[in-house]
GUDREN-179325 format. One line per 5 residues: number of its first residue (from 0); their letters; for each residue x, y, z of C-alpha. Coordinates in steps of 0.05 Angstrom, whole numbers, plus 5000, padded with zeros to 4 digits. Layout:
% residues N
NUM) a) X,Y,Z; ...
***
This chain:
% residues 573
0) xxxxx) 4715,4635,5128; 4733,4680,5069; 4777,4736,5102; 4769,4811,5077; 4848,4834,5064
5) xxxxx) 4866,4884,5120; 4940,4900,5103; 4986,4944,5151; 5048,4989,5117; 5101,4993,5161
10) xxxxx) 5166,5024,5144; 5204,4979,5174; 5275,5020,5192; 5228,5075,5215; 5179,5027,5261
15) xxxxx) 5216,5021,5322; 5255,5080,5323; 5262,5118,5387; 5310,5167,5381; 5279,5237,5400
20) xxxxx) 5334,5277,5375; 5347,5262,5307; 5372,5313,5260; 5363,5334,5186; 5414,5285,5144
25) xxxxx) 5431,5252,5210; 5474,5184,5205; 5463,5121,5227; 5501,5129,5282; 5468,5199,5291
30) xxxxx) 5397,5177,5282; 5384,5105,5293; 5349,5059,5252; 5289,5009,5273; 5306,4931,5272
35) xxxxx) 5266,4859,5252; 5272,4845,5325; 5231,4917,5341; 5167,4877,5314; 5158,4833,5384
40) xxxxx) 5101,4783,5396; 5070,4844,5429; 5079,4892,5371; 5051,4843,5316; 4990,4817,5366
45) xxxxx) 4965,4890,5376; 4976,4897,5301; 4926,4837,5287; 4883,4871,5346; 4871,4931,5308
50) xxxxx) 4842,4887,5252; 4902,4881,5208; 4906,4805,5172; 4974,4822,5130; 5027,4864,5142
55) xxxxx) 5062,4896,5083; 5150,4902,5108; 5168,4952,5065; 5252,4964,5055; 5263,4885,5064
60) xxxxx) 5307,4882,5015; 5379,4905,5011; 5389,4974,4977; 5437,5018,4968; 5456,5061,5020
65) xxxxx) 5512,5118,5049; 5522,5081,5110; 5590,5037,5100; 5576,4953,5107; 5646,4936,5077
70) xxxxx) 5667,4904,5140; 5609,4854,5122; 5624,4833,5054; 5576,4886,5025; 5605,4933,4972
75) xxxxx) 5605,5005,4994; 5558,5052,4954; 5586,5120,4919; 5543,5168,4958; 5534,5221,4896
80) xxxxx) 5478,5164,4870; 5450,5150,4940; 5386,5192,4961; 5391,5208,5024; 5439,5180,5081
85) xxxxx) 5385,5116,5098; 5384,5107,5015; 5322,5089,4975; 5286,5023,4986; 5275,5020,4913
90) xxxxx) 5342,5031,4881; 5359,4949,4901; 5431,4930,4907; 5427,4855,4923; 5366,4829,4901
95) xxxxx) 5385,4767,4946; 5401,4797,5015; 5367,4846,5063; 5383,4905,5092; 5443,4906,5140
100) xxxxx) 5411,4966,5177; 5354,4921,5193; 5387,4873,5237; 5419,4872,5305; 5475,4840,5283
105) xxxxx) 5480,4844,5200; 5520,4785,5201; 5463,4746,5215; 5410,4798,5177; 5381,4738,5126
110) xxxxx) 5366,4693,5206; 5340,4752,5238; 5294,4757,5177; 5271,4692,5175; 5252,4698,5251
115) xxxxx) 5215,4752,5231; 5166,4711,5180; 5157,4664,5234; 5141,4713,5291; 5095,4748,5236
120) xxxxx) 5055,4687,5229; 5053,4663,5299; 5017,4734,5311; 4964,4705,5257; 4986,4760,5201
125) xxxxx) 5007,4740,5136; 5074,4779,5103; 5081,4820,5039; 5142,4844,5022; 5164,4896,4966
130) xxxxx) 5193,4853,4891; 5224,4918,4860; 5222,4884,4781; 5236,4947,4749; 5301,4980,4766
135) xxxxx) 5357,4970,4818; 5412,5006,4846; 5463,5036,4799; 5511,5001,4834; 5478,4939,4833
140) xxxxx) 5522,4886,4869; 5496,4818,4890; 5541,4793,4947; 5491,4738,4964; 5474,4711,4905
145) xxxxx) 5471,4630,4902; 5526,4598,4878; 5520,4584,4796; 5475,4652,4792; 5501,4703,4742
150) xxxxx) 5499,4778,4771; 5448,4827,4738; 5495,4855,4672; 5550,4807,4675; 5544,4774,4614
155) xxxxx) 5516,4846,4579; 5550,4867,4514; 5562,4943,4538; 5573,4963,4464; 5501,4960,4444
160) xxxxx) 5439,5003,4464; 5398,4950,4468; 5399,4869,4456; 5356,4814,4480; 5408,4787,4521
165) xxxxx) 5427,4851,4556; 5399,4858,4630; 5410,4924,4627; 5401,4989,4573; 5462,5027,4549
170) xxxxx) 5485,5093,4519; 5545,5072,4485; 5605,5107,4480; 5572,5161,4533; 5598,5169,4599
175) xxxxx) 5543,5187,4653; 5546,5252,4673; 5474,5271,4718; 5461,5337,4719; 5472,5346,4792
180) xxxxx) 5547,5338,4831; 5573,5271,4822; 5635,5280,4867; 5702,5296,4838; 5776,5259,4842
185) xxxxx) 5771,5181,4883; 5711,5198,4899; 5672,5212,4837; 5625,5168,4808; 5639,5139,4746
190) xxxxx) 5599,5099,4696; 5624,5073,4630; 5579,5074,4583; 5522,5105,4618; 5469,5055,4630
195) xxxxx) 5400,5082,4620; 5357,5109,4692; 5298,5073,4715; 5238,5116,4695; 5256,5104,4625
200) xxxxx) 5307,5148,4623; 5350,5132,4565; 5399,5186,4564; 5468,5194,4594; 5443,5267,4623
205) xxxxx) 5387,5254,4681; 5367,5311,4720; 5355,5316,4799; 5284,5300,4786; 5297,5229,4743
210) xxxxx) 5306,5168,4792; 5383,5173,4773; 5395,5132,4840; 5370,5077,4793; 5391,5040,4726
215) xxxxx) 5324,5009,4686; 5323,4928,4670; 5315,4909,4607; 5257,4856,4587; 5261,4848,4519
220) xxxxx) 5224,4917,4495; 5270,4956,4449; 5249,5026,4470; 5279,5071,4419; 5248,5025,4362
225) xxxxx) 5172,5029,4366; 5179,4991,4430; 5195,4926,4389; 5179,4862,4437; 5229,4806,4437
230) xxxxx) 5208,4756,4481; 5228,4694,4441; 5264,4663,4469; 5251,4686,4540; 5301,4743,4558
235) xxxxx) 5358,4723,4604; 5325,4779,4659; 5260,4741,4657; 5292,4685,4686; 5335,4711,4737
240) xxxxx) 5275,4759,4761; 5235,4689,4761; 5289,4655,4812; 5295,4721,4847; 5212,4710,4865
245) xxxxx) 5229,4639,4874; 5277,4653,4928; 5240,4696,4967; 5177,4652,4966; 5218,4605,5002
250) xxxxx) 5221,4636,5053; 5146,4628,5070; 5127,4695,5063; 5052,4700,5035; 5054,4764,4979
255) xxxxx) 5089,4816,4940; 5072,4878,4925; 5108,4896,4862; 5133,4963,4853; 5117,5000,4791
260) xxxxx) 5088,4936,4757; 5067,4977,4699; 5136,4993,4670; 5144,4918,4663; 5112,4878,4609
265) xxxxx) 5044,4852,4615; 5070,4785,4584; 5133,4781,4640; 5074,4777,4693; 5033,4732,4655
270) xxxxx) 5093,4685,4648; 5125,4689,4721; 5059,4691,4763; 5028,4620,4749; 5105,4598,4759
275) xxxxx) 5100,4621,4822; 5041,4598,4840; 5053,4534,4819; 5106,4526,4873; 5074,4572,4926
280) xxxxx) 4996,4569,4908; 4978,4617,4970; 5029,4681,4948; 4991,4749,4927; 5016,4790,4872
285) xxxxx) 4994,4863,4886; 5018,4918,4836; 5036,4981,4836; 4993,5002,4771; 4963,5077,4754
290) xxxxx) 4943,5070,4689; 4864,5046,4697; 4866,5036,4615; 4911,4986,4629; 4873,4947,4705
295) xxxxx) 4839,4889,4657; 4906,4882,4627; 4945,4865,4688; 4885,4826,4714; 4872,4783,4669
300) xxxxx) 4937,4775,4628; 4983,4790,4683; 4950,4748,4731; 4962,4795,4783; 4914,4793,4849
305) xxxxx) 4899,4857,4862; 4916,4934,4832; 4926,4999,4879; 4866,5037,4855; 4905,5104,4874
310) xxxxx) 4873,5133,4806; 4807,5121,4819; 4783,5118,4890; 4843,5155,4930; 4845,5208,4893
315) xxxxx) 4770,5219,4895; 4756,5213,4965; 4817,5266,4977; 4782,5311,4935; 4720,5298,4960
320) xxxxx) 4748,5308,5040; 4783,5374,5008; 4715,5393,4986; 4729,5397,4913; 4688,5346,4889
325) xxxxx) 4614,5311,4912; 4608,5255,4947; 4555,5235,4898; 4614,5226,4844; 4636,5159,4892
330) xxxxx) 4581,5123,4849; 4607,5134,4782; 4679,5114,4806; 4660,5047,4833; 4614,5034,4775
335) xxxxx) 4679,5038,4726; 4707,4984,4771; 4655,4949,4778; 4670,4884,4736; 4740,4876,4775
340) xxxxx) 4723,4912,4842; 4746,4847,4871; 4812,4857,4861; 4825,4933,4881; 4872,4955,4934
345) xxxxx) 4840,5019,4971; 4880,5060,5020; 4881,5140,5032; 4959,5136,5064; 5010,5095,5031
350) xxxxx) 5096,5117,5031; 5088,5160,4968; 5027,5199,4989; 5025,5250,5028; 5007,5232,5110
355) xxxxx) 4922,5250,5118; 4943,5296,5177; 4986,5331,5143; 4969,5404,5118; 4983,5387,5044
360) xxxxx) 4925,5337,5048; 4864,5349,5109; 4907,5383,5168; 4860,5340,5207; 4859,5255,5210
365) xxxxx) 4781,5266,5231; 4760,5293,5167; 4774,5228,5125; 4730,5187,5176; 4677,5184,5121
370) xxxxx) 4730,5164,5070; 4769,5115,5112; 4692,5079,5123; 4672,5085,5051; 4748,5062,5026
375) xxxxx) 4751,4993,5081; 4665,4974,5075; 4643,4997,5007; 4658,4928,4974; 4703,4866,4991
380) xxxxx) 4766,4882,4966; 4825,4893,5007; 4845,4952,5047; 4907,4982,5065; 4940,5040,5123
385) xxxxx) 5000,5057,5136; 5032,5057,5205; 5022,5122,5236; 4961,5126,5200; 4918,5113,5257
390) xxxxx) 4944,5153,5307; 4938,5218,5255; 5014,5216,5244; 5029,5286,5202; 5087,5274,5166
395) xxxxx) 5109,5349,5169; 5182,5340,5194; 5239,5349,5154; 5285,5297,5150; 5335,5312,5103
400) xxxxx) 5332,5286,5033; 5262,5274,5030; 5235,5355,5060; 5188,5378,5091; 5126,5364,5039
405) xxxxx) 5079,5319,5080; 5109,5249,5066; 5141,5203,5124; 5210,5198,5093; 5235,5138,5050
410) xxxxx) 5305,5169,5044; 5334,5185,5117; 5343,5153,5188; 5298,5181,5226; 5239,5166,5281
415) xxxxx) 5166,5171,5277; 5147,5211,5335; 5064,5193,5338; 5091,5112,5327; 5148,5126,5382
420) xxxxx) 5098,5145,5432; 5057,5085,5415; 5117,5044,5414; 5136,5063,5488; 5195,5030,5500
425) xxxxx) 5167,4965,5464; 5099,4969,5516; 5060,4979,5449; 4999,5017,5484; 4965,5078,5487
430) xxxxx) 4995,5111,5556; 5040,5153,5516; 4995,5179,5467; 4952,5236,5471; 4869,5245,5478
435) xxxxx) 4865,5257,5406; 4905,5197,5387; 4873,5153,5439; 4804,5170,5402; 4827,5160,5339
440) xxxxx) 4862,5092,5340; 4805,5071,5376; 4757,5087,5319; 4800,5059,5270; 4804,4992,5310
445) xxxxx) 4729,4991,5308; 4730,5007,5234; 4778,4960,5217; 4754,4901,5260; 4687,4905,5242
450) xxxxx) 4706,4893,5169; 4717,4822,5176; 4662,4825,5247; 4616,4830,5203; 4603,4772,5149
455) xxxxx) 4556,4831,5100; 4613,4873,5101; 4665,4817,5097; 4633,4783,5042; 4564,4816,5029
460) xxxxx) 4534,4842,4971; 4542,4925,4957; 4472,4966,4934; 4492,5044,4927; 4430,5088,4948
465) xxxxx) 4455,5146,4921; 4407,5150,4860; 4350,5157,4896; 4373,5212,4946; 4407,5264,4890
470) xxxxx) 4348,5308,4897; 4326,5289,4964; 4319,5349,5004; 4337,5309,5063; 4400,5284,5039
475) xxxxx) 4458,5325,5017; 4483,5288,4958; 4549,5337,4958; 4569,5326,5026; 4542,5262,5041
480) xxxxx) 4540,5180,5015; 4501,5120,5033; 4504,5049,5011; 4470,4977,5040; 4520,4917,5052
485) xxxxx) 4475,4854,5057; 4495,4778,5073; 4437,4725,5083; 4396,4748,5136; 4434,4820,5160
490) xxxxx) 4435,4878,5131; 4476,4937,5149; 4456,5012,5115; 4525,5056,5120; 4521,5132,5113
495) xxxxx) 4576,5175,5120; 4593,5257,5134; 4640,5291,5085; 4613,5362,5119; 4639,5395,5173
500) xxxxx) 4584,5402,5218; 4524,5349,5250; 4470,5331,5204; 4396,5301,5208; 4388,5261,5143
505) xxxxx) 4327,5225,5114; 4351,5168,5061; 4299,5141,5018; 4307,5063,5001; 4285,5038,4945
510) xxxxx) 4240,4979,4923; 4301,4958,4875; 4342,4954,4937; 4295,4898,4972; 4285,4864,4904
515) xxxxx) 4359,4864,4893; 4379,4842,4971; 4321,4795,4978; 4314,4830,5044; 4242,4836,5060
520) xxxxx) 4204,4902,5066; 4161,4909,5135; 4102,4960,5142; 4129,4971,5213; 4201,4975,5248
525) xxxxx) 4258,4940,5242; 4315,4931,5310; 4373,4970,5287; 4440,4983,5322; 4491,5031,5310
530) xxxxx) 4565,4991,5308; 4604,5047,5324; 4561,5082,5387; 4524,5023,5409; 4462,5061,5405
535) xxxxx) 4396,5015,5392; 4327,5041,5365; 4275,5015,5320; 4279,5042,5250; 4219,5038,5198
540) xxxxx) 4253,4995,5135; 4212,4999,5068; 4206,5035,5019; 4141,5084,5032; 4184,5110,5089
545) xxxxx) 4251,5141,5091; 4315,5112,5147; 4325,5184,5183; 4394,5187,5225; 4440,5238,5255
550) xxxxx) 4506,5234,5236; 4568,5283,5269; 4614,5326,5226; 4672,5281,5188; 4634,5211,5214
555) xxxxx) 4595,5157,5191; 4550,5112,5219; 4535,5041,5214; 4475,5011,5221; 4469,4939,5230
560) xxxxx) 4396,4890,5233; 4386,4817,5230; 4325,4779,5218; 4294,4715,5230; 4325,4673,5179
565) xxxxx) 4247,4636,5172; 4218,4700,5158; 4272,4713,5093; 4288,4686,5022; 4358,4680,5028
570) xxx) 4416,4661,4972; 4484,4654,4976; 4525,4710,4957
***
């Protein structure tokens, strides 16, 4: 059965998390910190339940941090180049090791991990963890490393700005010196030369804004010379980034998502993948790209999987929720796509966006209903939430480091309080939770499972019907968006609500739509049931008459019919 991607973001220090009382900047010892062994049969099963088929771990792999590990072999970071007291998942500091606070005993962190794959796959979810290829920790440190492997910079000739050989960029003769406090006396940090920051930072003088936390990799592209390529022979990073993917594949995880894939060269990714793959011929490379000039690119010669289509889609539909924009405008966003829509990651909450709920984005997780529908069953790409998601998690405490502004913090220790409820002393229900949570996790398990339920939305072809209802006066084409998903002998119409009140709509069907389908066109009614209410009614289905349907404020519906296979042409799609 071809399997429509479902993917679950879980921050996994956060997940399991049940201290009530955490405070702003709080310790580890203050705050707590989830664990692998917080994801129990139980936990992953009702993950899968809710219609999940991966789960993306995100903060798998060892970073730097202001908690002190030295009693475990692990260098202690300077805190002055540490954000926040938990530290950044993406400023890596052993590219070959996980996180200490992850495990129950860190000692045995890299077993506790491995458990974790196989409890993840017992549960019937596949794993994606975070490959950060871009940057790493300033005080980058690999206390893990196998024996014979070389250390990111070891071999680097510090004296030159750039060179092929070089892991890393430098600012000779320039000490760094951030333009923030970076500690004074022992405990200052210092760095000799400066090496440059990773968002292409190549100065000795970042500011609080840069990603200072972080020094850039260097892949062969000679920045401050017309971005010269030098690629022959294959830079010494290519390689060890190559083993560092080969390691983790062994451990039988099934994906990466790579972080900020586009400020690594297209020909890096076109070299490593089919290496990969080679060795591990089931692993998904997902990236992290924003650019859309540059989607085909990383497609075709990347050979990545799929693309976040944050751009495109996710911004949209959160303009379109925030009433800026028509719904109408979905069709010309898909239709830029369409050649590669395949391979598109949608989601409306991932860690760097701000939580649905929260009142920089709706104030309300009901009013992206329609979006979550048209974002999971528009086409057959895969889908994405992010814990907390689902139970209209608002993201408006403030942590420490990472504010108030919206976000779930990356930075701090802290606990989720809408997860912690579900969490319930590792019960994993909904006794804790409130009406309004109860609702909504419901309707996203129904959402979500009927995505792969249903083989025309799992794998069915996609007609829009919005060009033949912009200037129906039954149909607001600002407020509301329809589309048919169509697989042999079923057919299911999907409209959805942007507005904030109940609506009678009329949607006219085309004859395109039946030549295009090869669903036949009746003079009478068709048996139609609505997958979300249950409701059941016999619906005229051609194109002299038009499908009319009530559908709530912020909702969709989902109408579903199957005929006779004798009395169809059918093809496979």
């Amino acid at each position: 059965m071809n399997q429509k991607i479902i993917i679950y973001q879980v921050f996994t220090r956060l997940f399991g998390n049940t201290n009530k009382r955490c405070k702003p900047n709080g310790t580890l010892q203050e705050n707590g910190c989830g664990k692998f062994s917080d994801f129990t049969e139980k936990a992953l099963r009702e993950i899968h339940a809710l219609g999940c088929t991966h789960i993306w771990y995100t903060g798998i792999i060892e970073h730097a941090t202001q908690t002190d590990y030295s009693r475990y072999g692990i260098h202690k970071d300077n805190p002055f180049v540490v954000k926040g007291m938990a530290g950044s998942p993406y400023a890596i500091k052993d590219y070959y090791d996980v996180d200490p606070d992850l495990a129950d005993n860190p000692h045995n962190r890299m077993v506790e991990f491995e458990a974790l794959v196989a409890r993840t796959h017992e549960a019937n979810l596949k794993m994606i963890i975070d490959f950060v290829p871009n940057h790493v920790a300033r005080q980058y440190h690999s206390d893990k490393k196998p024996t014979g492997v070389k250390d990111l910079g070891e071999n680097d000739n510090t004296d030159e700005y750039f060179s092929p050989n070089n892991n890393f960029y430098y600012i000779p003769r320039q000490e760094f010196c951030g333009q923030f406090p970076l500690g004074e006396g022992d405990e200052k940090y210092r760095e000799y030369p400066a090496k440059a920051t990773g968002n292409d930072c190549f100065g000795a003088y970042p500011c609080i804004n840069d990603w200072y936390e972080t020094v850039k990799l260097n892949y062969g592209i000679d920045y401050l010379n017309n971005r010269q390529t030098h690629f022959d022979p294959i830079p010494n990073t290519w390689i060890k980034m190559r083993d560092i993917l080969l390691f983790w594949a062994s451990k039988q995880i099934d994906g990466f998502r790579c972080d900020m894939a586009e400020m690594v060269p297209t020909a890096f990714w076109g070299w490593v993948i089919p290496q990969i793959k080679e060795k591990y011929p089931h692993i998904d490379f997902i990236a992290e790209v924003y650019n859309p000039n540059e989607y085909r690119n990383y497609l075709f010669n990347g050979k990545f999987d799929y693309l976040y289509d944050k751009v495109g889609l996710y911004d949209l539909l959160r303009e379109i929720t925030g009433g800026y924009r028509p719904a109408s405008q979905i069709t010309y966003c898909w239709q830029s796509l369409d050649d590669i829509k395949k391979h598109m990651l949608n989601f409306l909450e991932n860690h760097d966006e701000q939580r649905i709920a929260s009142e920089y984005f709706a104030g309300n997780p009901q009013k992206a209903i329609p979006a979550l529908v048209v974002s999971s069953m528009m086409n057959t790409n895969p889908f994405m939430i992010y814990f907390g998601q689902e139970l209209g998690e608002t993201g408006m405490d403030c942590e420490g480091f990472s504010g108030r502004d919206g976000r779930t913090t990356i930075f701090d220790y802290w606990s989720v309080s809408s997860v912690r409820n579900w969490v319930n002393n590792k019960k994993f229900n909904l006794s804790q939770l409130s009406p309004e949570q109860k609702e909504l996790r419901t309707l996203y398990k129904k959402i979500l499972t009927l995505c792969n339920k249903e083989k025309a939305i799992r794998e069915g072809m996609f007609f829009d019907l919005m060009y033949v209802n912009l200037d129906n006066p039954q149909f607001n084409a600002y407020k509301q968006y329809c589309f048919i998903r169509k697989y042999n002998n079923e057919l299911i119409l999907i409209a959805v609500n942007f507005d904030h009140c109940d609506v009678n709509i009329a949607i006219k069907i085309p004859q395109h739509a039946f030549d295009i389908t090869e669903f036949p066109k009746t003079s009478g009614k068709l048996p139609f049931k609505e997958l979300l209410s249950g409701e059941e009614k016999e619906i005229p289905f051609n194109s002299e008459k038009t499908f009319d349907t009530a559908i709530k404020a912020y909702s969709a519906v989902i109408w579903k019919t199957k005929i006779s296979k004798n009395a169809t042409r059918t093809k496979k799609i």
